[in-house]
N, C-alpha and C positions, 0 to 999 in steps of 0.2 A: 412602527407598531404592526402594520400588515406584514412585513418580513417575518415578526415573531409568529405570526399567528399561521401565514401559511408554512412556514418553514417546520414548525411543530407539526404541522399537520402531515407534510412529508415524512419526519421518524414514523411518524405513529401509523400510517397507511406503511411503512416497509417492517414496522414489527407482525403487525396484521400477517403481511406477505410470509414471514420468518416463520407466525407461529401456525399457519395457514402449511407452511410449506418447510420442512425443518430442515427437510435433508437439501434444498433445491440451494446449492452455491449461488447461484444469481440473486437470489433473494437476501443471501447474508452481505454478496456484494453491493447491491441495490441500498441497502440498509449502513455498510459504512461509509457511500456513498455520500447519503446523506445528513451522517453524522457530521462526516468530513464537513460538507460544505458549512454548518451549523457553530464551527467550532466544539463539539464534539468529539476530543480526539481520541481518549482512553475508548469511548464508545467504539468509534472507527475503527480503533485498534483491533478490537476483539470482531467485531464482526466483520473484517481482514482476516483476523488468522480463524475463524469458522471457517470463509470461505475456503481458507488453503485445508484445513481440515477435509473438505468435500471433493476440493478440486484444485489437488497439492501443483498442479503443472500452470496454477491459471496466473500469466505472467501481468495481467494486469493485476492481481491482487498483490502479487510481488512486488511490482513496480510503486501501487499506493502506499502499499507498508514499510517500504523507505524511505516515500517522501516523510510521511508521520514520527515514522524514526527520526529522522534528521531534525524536523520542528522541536520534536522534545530533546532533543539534545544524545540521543542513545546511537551514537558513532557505528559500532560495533552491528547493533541490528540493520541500521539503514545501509551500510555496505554490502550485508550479507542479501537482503531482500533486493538491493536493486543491480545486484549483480545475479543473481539467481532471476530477476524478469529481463536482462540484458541476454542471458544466454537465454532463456526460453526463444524472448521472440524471434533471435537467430535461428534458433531451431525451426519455427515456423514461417522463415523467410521475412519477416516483417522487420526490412532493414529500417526506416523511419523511426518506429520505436524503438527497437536494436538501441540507433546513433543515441536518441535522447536518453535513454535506461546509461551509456555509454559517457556521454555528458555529464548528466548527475554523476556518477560512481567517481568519476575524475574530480568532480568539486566535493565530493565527500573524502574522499583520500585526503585532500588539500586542507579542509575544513576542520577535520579529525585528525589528522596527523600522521596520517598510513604514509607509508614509503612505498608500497606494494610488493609484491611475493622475495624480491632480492634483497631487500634490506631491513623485511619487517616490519614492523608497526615503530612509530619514535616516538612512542608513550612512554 
């Protein structure tokens, strides 16, 4: 019962933040954040791709919009999102997350059906 209650109370102080702050990516990410954690995921969704709307480079938004992908079953987006936050973080040196963005994308390949670039998709 207290889960429901503070947990609501989390979305609703980060729409606050959203409608407080429209254009501020952290705010949209803060916000699917806590959809995520909520079981929220369509919610999560969108306020993911807000954030990439404000801050197309931000390789955590990338990184969470394929985990979500991959929960709902949408093969095709969650490879593309967690390969686009696999190369960001290498771009900014952040091998750690790199590996793990790197991890996932191999069990998405596997899970989805991908072959990868030489053999195509075996859909």
């Amino acid at each position: 019962m207290f889960e429901n209650i503070f947990g609501g109370g989390e979305i609703k102080k980060c729409c606050q933040r959203v409608r407080d702050h429209p254009d501020d990516p952290e705010a949209h990410f803060q916000l699917g954040a806590a959809c995520e954690r909520r079981g929220k995921i369509p919610k999560a969704i969108d306020a993911f791709k807000e954030t990439l709307r404000l801050a197309p480079r931000s390789a955590e938004a990338h990184f969470n919009l394929g985990v979500l992908f991959e929960k709902t079953g949408d093969g095709d987006n969650a490879i593309v999102h967690m390969n686009k936050a696999g190369t960001l973080f290498s771009e900014r040196g952040d091998e750690g997350n790199k590996e793990r963005a790197r991890k996932r994308l191999r069990q998405y390949y596997e899970k989805f059906g991908f072959r990868g670039k030489e053999g195509g998709a075996a859909r």
